[in-house]
N, CA, C and O atoms as a Maestro MAE file, in Angstrom:
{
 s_m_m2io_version
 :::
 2.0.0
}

f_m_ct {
 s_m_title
 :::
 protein
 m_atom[272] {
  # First column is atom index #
  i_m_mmod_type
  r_m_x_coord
  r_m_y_coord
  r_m_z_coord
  i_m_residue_number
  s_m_chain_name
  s_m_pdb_residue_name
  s_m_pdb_atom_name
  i_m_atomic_number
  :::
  1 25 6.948 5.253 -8.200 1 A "UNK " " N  " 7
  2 3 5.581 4.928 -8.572 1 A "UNK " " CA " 6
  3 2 5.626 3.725 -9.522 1 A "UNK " " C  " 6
  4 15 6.677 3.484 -10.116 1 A "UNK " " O  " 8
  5 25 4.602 2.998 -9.690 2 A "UNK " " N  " 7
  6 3 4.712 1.643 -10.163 2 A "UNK " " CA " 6
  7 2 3.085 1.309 -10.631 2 A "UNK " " C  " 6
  8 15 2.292 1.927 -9.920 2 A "UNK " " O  " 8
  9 25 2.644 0.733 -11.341 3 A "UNK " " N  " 7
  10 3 1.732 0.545 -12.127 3 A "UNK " " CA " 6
  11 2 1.253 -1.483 -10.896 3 A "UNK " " C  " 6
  12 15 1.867 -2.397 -10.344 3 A "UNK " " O  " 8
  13 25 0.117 -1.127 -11.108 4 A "UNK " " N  " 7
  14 3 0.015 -2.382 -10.102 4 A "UNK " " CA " 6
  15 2 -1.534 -3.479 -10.719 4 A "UNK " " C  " 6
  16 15 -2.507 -2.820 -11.086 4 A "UNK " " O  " 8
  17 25 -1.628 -4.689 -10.774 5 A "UNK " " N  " 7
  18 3 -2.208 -5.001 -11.227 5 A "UNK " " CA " 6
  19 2 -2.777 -5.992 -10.625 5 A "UNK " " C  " 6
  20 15 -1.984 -6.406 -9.779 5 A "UNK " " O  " 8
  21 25 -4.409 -7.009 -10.609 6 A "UNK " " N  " 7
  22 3 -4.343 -7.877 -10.063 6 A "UNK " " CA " 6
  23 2 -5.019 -9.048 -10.601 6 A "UNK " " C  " 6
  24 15 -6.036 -8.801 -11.249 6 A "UNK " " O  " 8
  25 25 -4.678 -10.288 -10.475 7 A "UNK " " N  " 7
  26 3 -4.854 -11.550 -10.947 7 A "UNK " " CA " 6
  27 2 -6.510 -11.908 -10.720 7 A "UNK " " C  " 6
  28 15 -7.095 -12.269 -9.698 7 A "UNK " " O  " 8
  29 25 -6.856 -11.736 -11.661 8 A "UNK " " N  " 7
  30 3 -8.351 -12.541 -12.034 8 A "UNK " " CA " 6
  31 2 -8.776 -13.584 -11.636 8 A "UNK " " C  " 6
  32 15 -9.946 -13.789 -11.312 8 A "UNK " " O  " 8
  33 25 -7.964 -14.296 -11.615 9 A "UNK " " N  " 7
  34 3 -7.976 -15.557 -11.256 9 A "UNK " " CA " 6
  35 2 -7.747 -15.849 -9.950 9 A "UNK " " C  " 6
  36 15 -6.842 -15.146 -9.502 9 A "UNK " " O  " 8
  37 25 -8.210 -16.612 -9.156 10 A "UNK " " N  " 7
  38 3 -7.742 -16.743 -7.760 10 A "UNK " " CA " 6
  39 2 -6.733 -18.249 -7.756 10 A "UNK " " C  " 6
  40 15 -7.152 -19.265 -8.310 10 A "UNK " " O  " 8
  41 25 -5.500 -18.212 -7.121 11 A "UNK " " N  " 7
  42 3 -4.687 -19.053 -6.521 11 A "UNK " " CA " 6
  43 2 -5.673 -20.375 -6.211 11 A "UNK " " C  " 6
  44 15 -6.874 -20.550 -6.412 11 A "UNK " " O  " 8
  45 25 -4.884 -21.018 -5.773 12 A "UNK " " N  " 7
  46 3 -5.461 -22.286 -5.384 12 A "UNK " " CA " 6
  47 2 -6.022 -22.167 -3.934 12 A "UNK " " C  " 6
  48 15 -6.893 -22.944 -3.544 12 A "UNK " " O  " 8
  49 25 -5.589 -21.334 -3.265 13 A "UNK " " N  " 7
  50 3 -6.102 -20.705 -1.237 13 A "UNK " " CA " 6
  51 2 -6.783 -20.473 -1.934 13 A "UNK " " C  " 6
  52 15 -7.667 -21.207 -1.492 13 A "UNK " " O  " 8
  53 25 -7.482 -19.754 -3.274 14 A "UNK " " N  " 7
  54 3 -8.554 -18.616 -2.695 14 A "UNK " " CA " 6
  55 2 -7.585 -16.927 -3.018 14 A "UNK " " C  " 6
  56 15 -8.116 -15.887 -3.409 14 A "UNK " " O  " 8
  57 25 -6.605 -17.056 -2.814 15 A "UNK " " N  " 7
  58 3 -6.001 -15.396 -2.940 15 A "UNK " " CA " 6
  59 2 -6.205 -14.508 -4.620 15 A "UNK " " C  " 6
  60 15 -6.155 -15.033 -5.732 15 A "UNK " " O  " 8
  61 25 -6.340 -13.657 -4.425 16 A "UNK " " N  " 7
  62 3 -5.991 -13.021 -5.702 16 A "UNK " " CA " 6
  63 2 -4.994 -12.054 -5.620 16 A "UNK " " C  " 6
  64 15 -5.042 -10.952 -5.073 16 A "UNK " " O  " 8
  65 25 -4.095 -12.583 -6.219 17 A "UNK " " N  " 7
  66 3 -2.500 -12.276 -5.984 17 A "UNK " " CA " 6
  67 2 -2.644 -10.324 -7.013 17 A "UNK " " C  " 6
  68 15 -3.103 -10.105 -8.134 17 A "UNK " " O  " 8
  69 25 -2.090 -9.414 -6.084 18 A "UNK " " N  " 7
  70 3 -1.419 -8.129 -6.610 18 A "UNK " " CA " 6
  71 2 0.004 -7.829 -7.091 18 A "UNK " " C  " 6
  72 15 0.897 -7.617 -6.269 18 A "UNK " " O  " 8
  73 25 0.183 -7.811 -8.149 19 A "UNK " " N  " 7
  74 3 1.701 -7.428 -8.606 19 A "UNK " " CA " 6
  75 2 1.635 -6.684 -9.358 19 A "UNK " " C  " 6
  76 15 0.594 -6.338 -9.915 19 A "UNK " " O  " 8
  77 25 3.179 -6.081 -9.641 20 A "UNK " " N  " 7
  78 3 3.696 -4.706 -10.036 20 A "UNK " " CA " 6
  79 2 4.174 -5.032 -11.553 20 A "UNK " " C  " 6
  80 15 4.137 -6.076 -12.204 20 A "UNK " " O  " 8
  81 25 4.549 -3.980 -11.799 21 A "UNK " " N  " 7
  82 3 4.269 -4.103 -13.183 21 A "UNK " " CA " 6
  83 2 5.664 -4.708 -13.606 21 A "UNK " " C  " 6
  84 15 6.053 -4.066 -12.630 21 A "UNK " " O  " 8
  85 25 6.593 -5.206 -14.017 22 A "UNK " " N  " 7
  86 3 7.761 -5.806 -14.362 22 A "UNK " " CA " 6
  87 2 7.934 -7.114 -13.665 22 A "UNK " " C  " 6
  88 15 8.915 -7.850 -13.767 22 A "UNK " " O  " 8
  89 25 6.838 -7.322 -12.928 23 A "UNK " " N  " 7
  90 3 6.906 -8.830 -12.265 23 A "UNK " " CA " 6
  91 2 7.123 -9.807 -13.132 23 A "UNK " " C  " 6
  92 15 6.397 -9.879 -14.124 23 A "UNK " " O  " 8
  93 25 8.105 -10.690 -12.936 24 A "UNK " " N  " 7
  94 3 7.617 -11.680 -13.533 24 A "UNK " " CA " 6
  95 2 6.726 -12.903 -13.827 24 A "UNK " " C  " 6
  96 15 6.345 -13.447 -14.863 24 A "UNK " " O  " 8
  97 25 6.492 -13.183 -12.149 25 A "UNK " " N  " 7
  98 3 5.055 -13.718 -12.222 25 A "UNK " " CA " 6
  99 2 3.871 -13.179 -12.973 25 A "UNK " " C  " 6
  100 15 2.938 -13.867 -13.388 25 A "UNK " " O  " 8
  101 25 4.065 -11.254 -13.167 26 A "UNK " " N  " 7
  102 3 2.625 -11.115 -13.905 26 A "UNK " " CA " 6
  103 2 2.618 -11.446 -15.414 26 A "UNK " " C  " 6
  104 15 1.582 -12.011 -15.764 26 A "UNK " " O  " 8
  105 25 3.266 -11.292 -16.115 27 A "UNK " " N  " 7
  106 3 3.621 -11.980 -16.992 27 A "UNK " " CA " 6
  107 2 3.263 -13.244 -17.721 27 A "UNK " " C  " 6
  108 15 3.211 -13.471 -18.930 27 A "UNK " " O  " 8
  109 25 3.082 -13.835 -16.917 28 A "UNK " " N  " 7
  110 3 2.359 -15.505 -16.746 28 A "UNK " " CA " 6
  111 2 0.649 -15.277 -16.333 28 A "UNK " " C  " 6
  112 15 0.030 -16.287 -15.999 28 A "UNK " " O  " 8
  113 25 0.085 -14.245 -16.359 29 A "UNK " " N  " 7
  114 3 -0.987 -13.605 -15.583 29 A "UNK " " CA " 6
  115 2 -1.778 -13.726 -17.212 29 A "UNK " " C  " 6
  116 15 -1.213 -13.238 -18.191 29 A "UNK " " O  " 8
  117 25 -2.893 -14.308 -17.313 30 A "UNK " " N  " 7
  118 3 -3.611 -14.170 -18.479 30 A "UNK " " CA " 6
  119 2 -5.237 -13.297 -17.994 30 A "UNK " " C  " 6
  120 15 -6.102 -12.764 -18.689 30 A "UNK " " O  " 8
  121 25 -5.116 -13.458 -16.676 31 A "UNK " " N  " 7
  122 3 -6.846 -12.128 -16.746 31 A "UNK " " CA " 6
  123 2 -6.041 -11.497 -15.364 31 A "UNK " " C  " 6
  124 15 -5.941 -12.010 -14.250 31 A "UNK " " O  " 8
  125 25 -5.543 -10.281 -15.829 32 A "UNK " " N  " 7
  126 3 -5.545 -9.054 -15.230 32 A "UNK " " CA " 6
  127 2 -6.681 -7.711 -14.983 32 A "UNK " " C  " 6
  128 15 -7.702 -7.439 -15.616 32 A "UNK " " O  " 8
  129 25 -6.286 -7.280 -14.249 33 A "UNK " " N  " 7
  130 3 -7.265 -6.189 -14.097 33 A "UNK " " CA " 6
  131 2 -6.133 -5.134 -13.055 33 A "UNK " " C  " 6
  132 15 -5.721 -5.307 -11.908 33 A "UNK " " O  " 8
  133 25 -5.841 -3.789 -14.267 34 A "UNK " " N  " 7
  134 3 -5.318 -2.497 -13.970 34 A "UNK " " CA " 6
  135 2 -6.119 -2.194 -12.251 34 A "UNK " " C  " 6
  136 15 -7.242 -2.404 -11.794 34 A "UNK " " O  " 8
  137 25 -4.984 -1.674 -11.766 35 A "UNK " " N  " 7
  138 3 -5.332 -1.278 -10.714 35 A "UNK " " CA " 6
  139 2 -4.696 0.100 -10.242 35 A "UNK " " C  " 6
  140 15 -4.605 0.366 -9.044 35 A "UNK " " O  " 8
  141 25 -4.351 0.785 -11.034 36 A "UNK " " N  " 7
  142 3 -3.870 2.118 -10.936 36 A "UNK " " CA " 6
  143 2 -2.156 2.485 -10.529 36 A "UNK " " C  " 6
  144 15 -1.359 1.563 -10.352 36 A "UNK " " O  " 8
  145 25 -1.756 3.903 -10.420 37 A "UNK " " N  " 7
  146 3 -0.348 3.532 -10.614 37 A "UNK " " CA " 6
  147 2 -0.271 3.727 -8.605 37 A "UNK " " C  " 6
  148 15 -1.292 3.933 -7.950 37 A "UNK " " O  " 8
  149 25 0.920 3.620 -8.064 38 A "UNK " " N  " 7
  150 3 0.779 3.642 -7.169 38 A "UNK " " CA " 6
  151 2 2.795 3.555 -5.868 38 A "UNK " " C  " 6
  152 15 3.867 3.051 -6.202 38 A "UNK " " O  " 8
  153 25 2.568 3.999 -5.038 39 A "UNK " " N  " 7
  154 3 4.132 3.906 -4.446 39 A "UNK " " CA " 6
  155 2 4.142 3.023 -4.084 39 A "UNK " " C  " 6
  156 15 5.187 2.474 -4.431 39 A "UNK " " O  " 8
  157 25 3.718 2.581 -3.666 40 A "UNK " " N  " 7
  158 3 3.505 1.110 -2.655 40 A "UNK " " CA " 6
  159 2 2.607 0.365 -3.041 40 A "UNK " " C  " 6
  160 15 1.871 0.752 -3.948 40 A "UNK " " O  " 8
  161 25 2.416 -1.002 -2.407 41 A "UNK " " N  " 7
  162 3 1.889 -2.286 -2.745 41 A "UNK " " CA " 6
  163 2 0.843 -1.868 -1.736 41 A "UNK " " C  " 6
  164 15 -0.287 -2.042 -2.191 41 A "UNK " " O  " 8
  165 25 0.857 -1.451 -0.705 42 A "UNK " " N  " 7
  166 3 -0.539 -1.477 0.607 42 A "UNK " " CA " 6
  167 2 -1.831 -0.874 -0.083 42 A "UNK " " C  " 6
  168 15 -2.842 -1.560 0.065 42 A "UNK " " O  " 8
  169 25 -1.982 0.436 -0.899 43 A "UNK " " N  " 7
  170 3 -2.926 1.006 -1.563 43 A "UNK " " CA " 6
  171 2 -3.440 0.104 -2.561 43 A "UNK " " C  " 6
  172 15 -4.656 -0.019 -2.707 43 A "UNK " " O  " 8
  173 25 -2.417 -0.689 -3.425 44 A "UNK " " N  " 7
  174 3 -2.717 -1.626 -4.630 44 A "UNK " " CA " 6
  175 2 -3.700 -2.370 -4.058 44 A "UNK " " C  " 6
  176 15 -4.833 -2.201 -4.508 44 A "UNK " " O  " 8
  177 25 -3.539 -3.195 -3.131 45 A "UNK " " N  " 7
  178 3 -4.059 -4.463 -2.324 45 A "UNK " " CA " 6
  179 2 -5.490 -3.779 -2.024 45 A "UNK " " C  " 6
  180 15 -6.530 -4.184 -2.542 45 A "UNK " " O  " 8
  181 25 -5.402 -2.433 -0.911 46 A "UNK " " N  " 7
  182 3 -6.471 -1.640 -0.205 46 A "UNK " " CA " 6
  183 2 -7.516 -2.087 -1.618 46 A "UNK " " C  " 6
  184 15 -8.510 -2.807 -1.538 46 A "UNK " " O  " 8
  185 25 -6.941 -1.399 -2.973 47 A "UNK " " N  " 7
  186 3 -8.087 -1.165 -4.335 47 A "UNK " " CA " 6
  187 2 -8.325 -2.255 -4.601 47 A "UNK " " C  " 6
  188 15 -9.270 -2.176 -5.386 47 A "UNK " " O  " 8
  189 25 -7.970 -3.722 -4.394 48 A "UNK " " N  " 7
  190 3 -7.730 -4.603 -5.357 48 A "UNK " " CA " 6
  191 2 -9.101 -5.461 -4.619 48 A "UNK " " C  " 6
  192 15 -9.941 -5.979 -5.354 48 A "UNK " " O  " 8
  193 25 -9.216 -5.545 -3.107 49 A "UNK " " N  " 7
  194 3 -10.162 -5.794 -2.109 49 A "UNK " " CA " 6
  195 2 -11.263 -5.464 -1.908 49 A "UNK " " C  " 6
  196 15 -12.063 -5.937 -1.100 49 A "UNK " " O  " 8
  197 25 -11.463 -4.110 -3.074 50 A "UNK " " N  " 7
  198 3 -12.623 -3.869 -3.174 50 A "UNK " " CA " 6
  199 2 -13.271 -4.701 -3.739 50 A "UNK " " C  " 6
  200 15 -14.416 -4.796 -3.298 50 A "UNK " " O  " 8
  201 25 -12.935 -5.585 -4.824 51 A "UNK " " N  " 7
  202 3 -13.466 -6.752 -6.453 51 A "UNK " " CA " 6
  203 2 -13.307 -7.841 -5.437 51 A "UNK " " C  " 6
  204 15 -14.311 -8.481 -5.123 51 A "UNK " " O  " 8
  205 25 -12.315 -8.078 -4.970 52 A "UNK " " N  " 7
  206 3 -11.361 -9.451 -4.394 52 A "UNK " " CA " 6
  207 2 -11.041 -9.306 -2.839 52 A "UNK " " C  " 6
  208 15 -9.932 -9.333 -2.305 52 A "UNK " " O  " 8
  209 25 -12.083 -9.172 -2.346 53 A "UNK " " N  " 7
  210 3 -11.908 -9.488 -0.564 53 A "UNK " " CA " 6
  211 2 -10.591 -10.119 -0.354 53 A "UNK " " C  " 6
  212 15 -9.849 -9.593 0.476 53 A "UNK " " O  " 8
  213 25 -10.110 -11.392 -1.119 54 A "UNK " " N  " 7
  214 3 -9.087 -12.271 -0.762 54 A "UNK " " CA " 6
  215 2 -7.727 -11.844 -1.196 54 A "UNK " " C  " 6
  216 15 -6.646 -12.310 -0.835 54 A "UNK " " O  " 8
  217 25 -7.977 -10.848 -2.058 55 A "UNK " " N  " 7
  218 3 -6.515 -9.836 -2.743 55 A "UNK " " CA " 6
  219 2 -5.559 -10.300 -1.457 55 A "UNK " " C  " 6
  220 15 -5.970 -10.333 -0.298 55 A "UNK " " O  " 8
  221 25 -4.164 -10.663 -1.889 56 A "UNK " " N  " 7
  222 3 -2.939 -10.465 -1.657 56 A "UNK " " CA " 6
  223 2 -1.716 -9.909 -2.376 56 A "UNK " " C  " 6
  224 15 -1.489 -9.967 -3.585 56 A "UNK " " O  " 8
  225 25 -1.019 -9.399 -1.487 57 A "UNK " " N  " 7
  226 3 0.402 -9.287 -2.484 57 A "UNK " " CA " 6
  227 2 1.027 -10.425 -2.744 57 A "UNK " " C  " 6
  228 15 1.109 -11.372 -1.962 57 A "UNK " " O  " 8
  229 25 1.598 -10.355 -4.117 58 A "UNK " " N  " 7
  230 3 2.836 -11.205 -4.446 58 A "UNK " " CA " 6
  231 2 3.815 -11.524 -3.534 58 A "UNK " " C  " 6
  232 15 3.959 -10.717 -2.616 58 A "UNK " " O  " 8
  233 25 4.674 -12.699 -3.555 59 A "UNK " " N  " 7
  234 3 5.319 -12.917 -2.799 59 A "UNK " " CA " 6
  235 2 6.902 -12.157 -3.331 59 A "UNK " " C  " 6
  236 15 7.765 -11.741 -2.558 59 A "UNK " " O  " 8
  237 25 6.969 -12.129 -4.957 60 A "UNK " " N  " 7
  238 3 8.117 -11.699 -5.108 60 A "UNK " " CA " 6
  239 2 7.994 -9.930 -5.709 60 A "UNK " " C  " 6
  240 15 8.861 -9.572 -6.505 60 A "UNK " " O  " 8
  241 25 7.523 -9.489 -5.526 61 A "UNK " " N  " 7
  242 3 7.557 -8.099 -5.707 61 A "UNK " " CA " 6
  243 2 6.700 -7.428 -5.191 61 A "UNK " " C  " 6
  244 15 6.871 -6.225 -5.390 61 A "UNK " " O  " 8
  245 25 5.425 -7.799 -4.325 62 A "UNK " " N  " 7
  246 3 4.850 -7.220 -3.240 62 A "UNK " " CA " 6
  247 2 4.890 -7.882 -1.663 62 A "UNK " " C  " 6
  248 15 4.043 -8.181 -0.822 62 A "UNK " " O  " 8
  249 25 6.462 -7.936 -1.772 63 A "UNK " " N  " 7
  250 3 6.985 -9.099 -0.293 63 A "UNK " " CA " 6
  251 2 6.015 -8.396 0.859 63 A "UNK " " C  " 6
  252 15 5.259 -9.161 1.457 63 A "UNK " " O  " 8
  253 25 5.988 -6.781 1.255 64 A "UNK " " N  " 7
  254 3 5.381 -6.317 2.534 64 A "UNK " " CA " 6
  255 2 3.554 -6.364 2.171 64 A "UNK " " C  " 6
  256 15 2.810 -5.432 2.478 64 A "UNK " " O  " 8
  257 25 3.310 -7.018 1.812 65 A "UNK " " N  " 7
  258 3 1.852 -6.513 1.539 65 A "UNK " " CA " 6
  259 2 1.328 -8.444 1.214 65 A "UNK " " C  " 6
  260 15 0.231 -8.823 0.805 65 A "UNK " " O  " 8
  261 25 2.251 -9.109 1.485 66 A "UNK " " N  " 7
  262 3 2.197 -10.372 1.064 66 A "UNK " " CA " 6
  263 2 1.947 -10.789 2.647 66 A "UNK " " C  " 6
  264 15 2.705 -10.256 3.458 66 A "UNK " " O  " 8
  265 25 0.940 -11.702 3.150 67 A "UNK " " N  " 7
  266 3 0.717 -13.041 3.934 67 A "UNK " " CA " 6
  267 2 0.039 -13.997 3.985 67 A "UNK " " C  " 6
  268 15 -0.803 -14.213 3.114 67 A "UNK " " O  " 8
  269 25 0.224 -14.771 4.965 68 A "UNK " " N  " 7
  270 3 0.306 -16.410 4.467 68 A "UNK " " CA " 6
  271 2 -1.131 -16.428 4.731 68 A "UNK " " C  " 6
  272 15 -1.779 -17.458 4.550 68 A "UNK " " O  " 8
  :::
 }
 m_bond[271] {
  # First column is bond index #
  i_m_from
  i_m_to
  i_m_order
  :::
  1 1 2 1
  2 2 3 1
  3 3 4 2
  4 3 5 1
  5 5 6 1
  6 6 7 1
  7 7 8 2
  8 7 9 1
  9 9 10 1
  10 10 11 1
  11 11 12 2
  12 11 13 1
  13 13 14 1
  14 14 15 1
  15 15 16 2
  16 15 17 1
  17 17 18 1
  18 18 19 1
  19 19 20 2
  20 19 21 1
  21 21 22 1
  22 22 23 1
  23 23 24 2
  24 23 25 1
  25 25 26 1
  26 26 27 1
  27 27 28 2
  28 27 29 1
  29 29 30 1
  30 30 31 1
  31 31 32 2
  32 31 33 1
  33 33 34 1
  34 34 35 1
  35 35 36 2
  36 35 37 1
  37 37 38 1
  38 38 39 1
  39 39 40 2
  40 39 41 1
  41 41 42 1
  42 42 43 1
  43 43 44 2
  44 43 45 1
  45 45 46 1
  46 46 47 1
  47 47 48 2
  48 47 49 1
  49 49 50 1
  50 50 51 1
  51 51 52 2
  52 51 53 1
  53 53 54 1
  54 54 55 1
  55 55 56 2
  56 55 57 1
  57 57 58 1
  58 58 59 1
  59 59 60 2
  60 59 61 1
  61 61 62 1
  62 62 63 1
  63 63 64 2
  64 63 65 1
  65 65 66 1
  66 66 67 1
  67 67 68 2
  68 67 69 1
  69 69 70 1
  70 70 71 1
  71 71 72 2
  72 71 73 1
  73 73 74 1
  74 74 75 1
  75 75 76 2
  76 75 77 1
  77 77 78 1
  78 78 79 1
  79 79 80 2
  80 79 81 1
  81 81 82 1
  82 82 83 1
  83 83 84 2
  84 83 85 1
  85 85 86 1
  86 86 87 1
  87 87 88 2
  88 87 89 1
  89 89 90 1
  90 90 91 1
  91 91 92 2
  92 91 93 1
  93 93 94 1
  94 94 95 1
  95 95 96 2
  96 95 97 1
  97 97 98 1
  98 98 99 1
  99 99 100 2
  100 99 101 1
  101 101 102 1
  102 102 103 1
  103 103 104 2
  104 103 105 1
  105 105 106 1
  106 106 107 1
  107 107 108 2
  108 107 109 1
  109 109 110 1
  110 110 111 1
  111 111 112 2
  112 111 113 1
  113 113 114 1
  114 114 115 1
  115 115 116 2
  116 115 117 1
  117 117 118 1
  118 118 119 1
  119 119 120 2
  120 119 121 1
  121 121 122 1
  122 122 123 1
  123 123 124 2
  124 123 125 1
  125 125 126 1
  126 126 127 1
  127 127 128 2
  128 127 129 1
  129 129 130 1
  130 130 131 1
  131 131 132 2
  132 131 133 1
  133 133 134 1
  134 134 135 1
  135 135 136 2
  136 135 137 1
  137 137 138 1
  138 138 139 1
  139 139 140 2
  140 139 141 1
  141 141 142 1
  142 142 143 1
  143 143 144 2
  144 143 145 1
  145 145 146 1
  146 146 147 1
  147 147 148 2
  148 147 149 1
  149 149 150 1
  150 150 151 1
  151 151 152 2
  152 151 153 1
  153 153 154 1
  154 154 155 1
  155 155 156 2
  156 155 157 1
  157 157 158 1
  158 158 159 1
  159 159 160 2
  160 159 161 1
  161 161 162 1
  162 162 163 1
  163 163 164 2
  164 163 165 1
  165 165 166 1
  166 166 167 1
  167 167 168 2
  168 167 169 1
  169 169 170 1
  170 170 171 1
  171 171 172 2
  172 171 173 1
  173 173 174 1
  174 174 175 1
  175 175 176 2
  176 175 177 1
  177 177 178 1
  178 178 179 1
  179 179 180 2
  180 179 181 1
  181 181 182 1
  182 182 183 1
  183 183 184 2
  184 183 185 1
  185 185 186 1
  186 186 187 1
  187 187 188 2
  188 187 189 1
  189 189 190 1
  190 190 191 1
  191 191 192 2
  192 191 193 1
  193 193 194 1
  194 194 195 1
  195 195 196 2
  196 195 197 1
  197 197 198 1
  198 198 199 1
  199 199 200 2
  200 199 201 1
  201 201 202 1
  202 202 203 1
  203 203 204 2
  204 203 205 1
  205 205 206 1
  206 206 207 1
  207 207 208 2
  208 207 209 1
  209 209 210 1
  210 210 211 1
  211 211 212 2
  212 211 213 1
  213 213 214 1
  214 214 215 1
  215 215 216 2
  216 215 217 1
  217 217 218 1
  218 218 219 1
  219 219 220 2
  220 219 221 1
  221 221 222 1
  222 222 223 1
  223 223 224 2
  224 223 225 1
  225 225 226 1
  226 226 227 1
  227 227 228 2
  228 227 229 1
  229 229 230 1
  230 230 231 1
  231 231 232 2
  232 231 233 1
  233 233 234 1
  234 234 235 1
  235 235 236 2
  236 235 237 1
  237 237 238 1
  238 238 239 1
  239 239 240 2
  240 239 241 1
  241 241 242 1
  242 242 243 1
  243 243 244 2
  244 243 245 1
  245 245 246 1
  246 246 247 1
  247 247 248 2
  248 247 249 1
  249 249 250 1
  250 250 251 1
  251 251 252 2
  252 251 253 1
  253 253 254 1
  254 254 255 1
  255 255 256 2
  256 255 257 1
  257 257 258 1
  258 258 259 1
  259 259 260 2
  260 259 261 1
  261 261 262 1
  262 262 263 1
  263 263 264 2
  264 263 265 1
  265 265 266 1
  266 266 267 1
  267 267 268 2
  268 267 269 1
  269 269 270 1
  270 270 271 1
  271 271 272 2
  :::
 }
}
């Protein structure tokens, strides 16, 4: 289980990137928004899409839940 969070901010596409909690990209993340704890990255994303239609996973710690 893993604590999952997602970027406030949207990317330059448009994405609003989902990452886990020890990421290091999140880290660099200045408007987060908790997104509950969770096994997987697919549920994170599912919740994160509710705020952020454009929610994606991270590329480096939500690799399966991540596309282009």
């Amino acid at each position: 289980m893993a604590r999952y969070y997602v970027n406030m901010n949207p990317q330059d596409n448009g994405d609003h990137e989902v990452h886990k909690s020890g990421c290091y990209w999140l880290g660099l993340v200045k408007n987060k928004k908790f997104l509950g704890i969770y096994t997987s990255c697919t549920p994170a994303v599912k919740e994160a899409k509710k705020t952020y239609p454009t929610a994606n996973g991270c590329y480096h710690c939500s690799r399966p839940c991540h596309t282009t």
